[in-house]
C-alpha positions as CSV (number, residue, x, y, z in Angstrom):
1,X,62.9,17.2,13.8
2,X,62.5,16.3,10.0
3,X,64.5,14.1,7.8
4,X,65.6,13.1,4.1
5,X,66.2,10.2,2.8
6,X,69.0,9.6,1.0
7,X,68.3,7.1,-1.2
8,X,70.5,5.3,-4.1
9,X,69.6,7.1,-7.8
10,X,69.5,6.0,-11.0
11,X,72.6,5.7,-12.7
12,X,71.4,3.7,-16.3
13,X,68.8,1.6,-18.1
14,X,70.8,-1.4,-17.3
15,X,71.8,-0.6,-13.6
16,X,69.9,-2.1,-10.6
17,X,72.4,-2.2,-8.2
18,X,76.1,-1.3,-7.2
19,X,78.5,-0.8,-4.3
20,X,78.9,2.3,-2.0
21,X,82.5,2.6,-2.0
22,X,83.1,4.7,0.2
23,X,81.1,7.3,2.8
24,X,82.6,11.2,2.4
25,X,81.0,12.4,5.1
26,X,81.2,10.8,8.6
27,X,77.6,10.0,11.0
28,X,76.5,12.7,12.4
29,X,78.6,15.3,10.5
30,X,76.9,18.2,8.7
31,X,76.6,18.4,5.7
32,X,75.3,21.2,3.0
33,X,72.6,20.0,-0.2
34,X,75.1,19.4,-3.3
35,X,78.3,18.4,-1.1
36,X,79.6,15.0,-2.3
37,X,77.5,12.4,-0.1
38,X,79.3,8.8,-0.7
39,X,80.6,7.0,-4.3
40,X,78.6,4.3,-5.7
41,X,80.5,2.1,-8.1
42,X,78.5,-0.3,-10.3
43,X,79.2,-2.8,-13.2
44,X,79.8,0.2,-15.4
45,X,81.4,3.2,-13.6
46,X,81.4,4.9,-10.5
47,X,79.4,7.9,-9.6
48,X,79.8,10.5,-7.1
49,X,76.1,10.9,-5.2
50,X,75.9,14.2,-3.9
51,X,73.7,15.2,-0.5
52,X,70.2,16.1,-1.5
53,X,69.8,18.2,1.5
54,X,71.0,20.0,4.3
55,X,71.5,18.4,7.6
56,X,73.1,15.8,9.9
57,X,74.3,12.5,8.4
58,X,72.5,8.9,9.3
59,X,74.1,6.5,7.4
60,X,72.6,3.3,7.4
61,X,74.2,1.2,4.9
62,X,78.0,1.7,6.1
63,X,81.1,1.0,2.8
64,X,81.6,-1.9,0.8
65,X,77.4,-2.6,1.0
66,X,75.8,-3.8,-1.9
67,X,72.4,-1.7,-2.7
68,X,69.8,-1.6,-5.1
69,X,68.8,1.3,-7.2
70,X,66.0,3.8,-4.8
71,X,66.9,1.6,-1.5
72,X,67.2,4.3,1.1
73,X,71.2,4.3,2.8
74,X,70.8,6.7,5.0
75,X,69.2,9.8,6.2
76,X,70.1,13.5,6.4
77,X,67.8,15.2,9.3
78,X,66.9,18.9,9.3
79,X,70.1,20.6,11.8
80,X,70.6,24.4,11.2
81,X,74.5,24.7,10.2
82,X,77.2,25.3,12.5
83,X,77.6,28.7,13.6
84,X,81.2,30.3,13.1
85,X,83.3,30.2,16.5
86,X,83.6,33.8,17.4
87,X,87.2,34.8,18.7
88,X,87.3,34.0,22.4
89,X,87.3,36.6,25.1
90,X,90.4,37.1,26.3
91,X,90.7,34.9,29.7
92,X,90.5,36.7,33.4
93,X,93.7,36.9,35.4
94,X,94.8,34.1,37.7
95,X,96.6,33.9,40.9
96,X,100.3,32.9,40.7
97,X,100.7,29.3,40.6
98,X,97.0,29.0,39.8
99,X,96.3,26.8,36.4
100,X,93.3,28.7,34.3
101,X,90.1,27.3,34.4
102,X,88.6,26.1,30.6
103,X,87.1,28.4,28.4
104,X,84.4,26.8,26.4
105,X,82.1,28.5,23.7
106,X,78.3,28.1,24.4
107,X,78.4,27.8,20.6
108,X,80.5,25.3,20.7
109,X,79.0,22.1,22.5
110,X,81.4,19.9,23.8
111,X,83.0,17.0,21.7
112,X,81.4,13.4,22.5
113,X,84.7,11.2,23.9
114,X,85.5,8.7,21.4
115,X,85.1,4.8,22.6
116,X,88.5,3.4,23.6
117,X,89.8,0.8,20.8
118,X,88.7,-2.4,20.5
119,X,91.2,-4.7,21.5
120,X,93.3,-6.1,18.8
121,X,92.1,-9.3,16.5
122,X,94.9,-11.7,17.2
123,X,95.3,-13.2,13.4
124,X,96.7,-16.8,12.6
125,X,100.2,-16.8,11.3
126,X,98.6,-17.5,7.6
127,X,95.9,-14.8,7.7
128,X,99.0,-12.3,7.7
129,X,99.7,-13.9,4.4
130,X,96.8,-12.6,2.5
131,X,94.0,-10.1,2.1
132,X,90.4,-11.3,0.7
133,X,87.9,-8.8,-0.5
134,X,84.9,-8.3,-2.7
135,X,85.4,-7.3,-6.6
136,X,83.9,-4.4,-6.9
137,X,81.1,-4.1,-10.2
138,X,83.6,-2.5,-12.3
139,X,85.9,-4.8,-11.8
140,X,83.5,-8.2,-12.1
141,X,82.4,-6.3,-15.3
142,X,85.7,-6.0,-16.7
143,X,86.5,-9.3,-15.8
144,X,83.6,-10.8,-17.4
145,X,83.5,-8.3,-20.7
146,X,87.7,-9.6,-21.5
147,X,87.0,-13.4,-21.0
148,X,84.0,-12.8,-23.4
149,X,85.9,-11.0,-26.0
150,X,88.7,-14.0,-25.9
151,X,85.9,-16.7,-26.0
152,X,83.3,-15.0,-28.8
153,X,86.1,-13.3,-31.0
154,X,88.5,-14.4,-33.2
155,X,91.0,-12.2,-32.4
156,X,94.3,-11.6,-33.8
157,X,97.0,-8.8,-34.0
158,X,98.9,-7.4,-36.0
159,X,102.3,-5.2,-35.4
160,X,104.2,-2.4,-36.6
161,X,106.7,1.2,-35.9
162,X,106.7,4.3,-36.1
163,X,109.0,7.0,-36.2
164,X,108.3,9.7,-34.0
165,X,110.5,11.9,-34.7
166,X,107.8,14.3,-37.3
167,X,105.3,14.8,-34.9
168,X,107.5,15.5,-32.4
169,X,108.7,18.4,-34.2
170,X,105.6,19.5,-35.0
171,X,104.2,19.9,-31.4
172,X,107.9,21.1,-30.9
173,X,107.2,24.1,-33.7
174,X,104.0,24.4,-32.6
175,X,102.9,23.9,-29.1
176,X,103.4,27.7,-28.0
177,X,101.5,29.2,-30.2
178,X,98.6,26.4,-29.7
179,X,98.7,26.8,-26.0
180,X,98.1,30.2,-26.0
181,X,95.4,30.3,-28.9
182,X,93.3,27.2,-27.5
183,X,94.3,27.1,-23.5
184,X,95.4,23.2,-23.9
185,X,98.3,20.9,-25.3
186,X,99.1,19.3,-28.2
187,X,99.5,15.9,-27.0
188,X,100.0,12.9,-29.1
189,X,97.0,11.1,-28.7
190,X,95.1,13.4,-30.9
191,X,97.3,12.8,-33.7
192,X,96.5,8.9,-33.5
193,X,92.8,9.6,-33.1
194,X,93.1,11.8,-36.5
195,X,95.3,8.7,-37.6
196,X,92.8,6.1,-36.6
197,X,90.1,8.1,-38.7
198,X,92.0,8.6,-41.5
199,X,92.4,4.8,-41.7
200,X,89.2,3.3,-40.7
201,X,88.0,5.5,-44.1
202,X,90.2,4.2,-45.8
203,X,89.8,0.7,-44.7
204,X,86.3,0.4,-43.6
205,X,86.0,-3.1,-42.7
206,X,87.6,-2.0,-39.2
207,X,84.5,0.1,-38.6
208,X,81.8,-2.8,-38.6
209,X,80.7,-5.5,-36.1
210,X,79.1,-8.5,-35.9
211,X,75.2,-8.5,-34.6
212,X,74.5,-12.0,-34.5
213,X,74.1,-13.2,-38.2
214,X,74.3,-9.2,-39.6
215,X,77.4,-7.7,-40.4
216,X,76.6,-4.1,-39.1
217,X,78.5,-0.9,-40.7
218,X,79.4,2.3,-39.1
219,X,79.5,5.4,-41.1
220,X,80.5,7.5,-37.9
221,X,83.8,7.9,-36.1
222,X,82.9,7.9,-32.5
223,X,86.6,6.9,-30.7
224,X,87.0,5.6,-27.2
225,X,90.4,6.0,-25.8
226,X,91.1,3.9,-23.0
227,X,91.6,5.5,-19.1
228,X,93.1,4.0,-16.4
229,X,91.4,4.9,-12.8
230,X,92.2,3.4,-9.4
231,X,88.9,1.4,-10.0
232,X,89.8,0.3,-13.0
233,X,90.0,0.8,-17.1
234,X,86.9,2.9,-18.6
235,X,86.7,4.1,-22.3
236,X,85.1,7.2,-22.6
237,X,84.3,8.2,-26.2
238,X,85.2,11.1,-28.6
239,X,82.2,11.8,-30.5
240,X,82.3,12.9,-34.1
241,X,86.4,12.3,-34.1
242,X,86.1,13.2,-37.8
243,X,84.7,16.9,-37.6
244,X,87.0,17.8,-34.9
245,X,89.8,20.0,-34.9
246,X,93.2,19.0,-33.0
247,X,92.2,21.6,-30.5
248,X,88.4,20.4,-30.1
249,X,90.3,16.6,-29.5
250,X,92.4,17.5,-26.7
251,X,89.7,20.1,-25.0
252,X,87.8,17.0,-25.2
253,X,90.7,14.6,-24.0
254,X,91.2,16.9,-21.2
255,X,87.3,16.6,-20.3
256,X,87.3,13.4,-19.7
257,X,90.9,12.7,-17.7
258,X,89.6,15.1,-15.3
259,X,85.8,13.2,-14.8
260,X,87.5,10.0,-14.6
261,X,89.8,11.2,-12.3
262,X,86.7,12.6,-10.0
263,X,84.9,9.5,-10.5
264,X,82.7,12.1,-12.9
265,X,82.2,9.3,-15.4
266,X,78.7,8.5,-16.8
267,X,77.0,5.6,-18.5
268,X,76.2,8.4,-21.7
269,X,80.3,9.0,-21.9
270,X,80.9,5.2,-22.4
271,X,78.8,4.6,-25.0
272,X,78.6,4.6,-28.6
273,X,82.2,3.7,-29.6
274,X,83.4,2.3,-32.7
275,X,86.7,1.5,-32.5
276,X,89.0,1.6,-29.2
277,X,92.7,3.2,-28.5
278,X,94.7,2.1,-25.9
279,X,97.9,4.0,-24.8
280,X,100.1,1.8,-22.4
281,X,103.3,3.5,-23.0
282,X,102.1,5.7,-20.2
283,X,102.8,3.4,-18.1
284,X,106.0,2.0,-19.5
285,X,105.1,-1.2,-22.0
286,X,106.9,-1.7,-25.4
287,X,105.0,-4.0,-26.6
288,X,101.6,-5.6,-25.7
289,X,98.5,-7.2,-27.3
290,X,95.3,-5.0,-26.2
291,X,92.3,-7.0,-26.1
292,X,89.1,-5.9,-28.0
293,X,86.4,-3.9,-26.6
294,X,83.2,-5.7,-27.4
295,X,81.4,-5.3,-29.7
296,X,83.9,-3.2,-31.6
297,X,86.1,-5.3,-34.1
298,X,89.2,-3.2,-33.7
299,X,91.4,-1.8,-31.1
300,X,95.2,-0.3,-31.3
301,X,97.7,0.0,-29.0
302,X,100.1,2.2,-28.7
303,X,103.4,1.6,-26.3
304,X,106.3,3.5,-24.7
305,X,108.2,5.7,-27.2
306,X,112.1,4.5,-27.3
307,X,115.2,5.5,-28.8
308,X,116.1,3.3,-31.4
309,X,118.6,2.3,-34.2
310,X,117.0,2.3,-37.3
311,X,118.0,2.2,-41.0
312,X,117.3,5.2,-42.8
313,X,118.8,5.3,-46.0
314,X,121.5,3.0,-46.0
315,X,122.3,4.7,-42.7
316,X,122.3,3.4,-39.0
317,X,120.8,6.7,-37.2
318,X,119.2,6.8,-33.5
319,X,115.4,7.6,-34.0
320,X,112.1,7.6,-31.7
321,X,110.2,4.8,-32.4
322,X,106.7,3.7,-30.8
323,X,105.7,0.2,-31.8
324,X,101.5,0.0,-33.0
325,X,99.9,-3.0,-31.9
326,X,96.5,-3.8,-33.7
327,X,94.2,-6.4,-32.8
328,X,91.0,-7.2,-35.0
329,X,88.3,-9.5,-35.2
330,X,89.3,-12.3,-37.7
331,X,86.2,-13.1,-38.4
332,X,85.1,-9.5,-39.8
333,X,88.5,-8.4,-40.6
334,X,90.7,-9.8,-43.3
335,X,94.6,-9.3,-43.0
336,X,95.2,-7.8,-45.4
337,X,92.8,-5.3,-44.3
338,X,94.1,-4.9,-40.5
339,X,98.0,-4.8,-42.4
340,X,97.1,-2.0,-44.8
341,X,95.0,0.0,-41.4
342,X,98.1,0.2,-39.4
343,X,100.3,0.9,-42.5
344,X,97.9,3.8,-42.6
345,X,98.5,4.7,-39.1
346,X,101.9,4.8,-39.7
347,X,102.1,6.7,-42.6
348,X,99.8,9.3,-40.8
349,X,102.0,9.6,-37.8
350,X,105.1,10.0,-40.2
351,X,103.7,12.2,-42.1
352,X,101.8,14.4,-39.5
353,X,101.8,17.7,-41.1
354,X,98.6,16.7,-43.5
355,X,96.3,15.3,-40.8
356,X,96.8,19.1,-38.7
357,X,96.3,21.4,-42.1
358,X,93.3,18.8,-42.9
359,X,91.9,19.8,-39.5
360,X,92.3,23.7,-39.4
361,X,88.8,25.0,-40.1
C-alpha cells in the first residue's frame, strides 16, 4: 500500500518553523485531497494546511509540536474511500421471547473497541490553582513586536471626540439602497479609513517612518485595520485605500473578517501597511492608548460610541460621541502635526457627506 507525506509547507520568506495547533482529522480517519488537514500557527499568522491526497491519516507529529518548514508530520496512505452503507435488509423473524441476532454490513467492518481510560492524574492541591502552556508564535511575536515599539519609539498620544450623530444619519438615509446596489453594509469603519486618508494627505508627516538614519516617505495609502482572532490581534491591510469607493472598502473589510475568522490569513495580507486603525469599541473601551504598529509612525484608535451631553450652541443636548485616540512617533511626528491629523479626522467624521460624494466614481 502507498503513502504521502504530509509534510509542513512554506508559509513566508521569513518562516522556518511554527506550531501545529491543532489535528482536524483524527489517525486513521479518511480523508479526501483538499480537506482541511491540521492548522499551523507561526510568528506571523496561522494557516490552514489542507490534505494533499487521498487516504488514511498517520499523524506523527501529534498538537502543540513545534516543526520546521518541509519536516514530514505525518502520512496519508493510499485507502479507497468509504463505500455508502446501503439500507439494511429488513431482519428475518424471530421466535417469541427470542432477542434478534446482530445485523452487520460486510461493508461496514466492525468498529475497533476504544482502550478503557487511563486512570485519573491525582493533582497536588496547588496544580488546581493554575494552568501552564506554551505561547504560541503569534503570540511570542506579538509580545516581542509591543515591547519593541515601547522601547525603540517615542511614542505619544494625542486625544479627541467626535460627534456621531452625521454619519449615523447618513448610513441611516442610505444603507437600503447601498445594500441592495453593492450586496454589503455601510459600516463605520470605512468612513474612518476615508478619514484617515483624507488626513494623512493633508498632514503627511504621519505617513513616513524612520529607517535607521533615513526618514522614509510614503506616497501610498495602504491601511491596516486591526482584527481580533482567538489566536490573537492581526492587521490585514487595505491596499490603495485612496482609490477605493466606500463599497470597494467594506467588500474588502468583509474579505478579510471572514479569512481571519477561518484562519485564512496570509503573510501577503499583512504586509505593506502604512498607518494602523484600531477599533476597540467593539469590544466595549471608551478610552484607550493603542500602541504602534512597527515600523509605522501612526496608529488611531477608535472606542465605544456613547451618549453624551455636549454643548452645542449655548445648548446642553444628548449627542453620540466616540472618543479618537492617536498615538505617533515623537520622534517623526511633531504635535502640532498629530493635533491638526485628528482634528482632520474629526472634521471628516462630522462632516461625512463629502468624503462619500468624493468616493462615488
Amino acid at each position: 500500500m502507498g503513502s504521502t507525506d504530509i509534510k509542513i509547507p512554506a508559509v513566508g520568506e521569513s518562516i522556518s518553523s511554527g506550531i501545529i495547533s491543532l489535528w482536524h482529522r483524527q489517525e486513521g480517519e479518511y480523508v479526501r485531497a483538499g480537506d482541511a488537514l491540521f492548522t499551523l500557527d507561526t510568528d506571523k499568522v496561522s494557516t490552514e494546511v489542507a490534505a494533499p491526497a487521498a487516504g488514511l491519516v498517520r499523524i506523527k507529529a501529534p498538537a502543540d509540536t513545534e516543526v520546521k518548514i518541509g519536516e514530514v508530520v505525518g502520512t496519508i496512505e493510499d485507502a479507497p474511500a468509504p463505500a455508502t452503507p446501503s439500507p439494511a435488509a429488513e431482519p428475518p423473524a424471530t421466535p417469541s421471547g427470542a432477542a434478534p441476532a446482530p445485523v452487520v454490513s460486510p461493508a461496514v467492518p466492525a468498529p475497533t473497541p476504544a482502550p478503557a481510560p487511563s486512570a485519573p492524574v491525582q493533582l497536588e492541591p496547588q496544580d488546581r490553582r493554575v494552568t501552564r502552556k506554551k505561547l504560541s508564535p503569534l503570540r511570542k511575536k506579538i509580545s516581542t513586536q509591543l515591547v519593541a515599539a515601547q522601547r525603540n519609539a517615542a511614542i505619544l498620544t494625542t486625544f479627541n471626540e467626535c460627534d456621531m450623530s452625521a454619519v449615523m444619519r447618513l448610513r441611516s438615509e442610505v444603507q437600503e439602497a447601498f445594500q441592495a446596489k453593492f450586496g454589503v453594509k455601510l459600516g463605520f469603519m470605512s468612513f474612518f479609513i476615508k478619514a484617515v486618508v483624507d488626513a494623512l494627505k493633508s498632514e503627511p508627516q504621519l505617513n513616513s517612518r524612520l529607517d535607521g538614519e533615513e526618514l522614509v516617505q510614503n506616497h501610498f495609502y495602504d491601511i491596516g485595520v486591526a482584527v481580533g482572532t482567538e489566536r490573537g490581534l492581526i492587521v490585514p491591510v487595505i491596499r490603495d485605500a485612496d482609490r477605493k469607493t466606500f463599497s470597494e472598502l467594506e467588500k474588502d473589510l468583509l474579505y478579510y473578517s471572514n479569512r481571519a475568522r477561518e484562519g485564512a490569513i496570509t503573510i501577503e495580507d499583512l504586509q505593506g501597511g502604512v498607518f494602523t486603525i484600531s477599533n476597540g469599541g467593539v469590544y466595549g473601551s471608551l478610552m484607550s492608548t493603542p500602541i504602534l504598529n512597527p515600523p509605522q509612525s501612526g496608529i488611531l484608535g477608535m472606542h465605544k460610541i456613547q451618549e453624551r451631553p455636549v454643548a452645542v450652541e449655548g445648548k446642553v443636548v444628548i449627542r453620540p460621541m466616540m472618543y479618537l485616540a492617536l498615538s505617533y512617533d515623537h520622534r517623526v511626528v511633531d504635535g502640532k502635526e498629530a493635533v491638526t491629523f485628528l482634528v482632520r479626522v474629526k472634521d471628516a467624521i462630522e462632516n461625512p457627506l463629502r468624503l462619500f460624494v468624493e468616493s462615488q466614481p
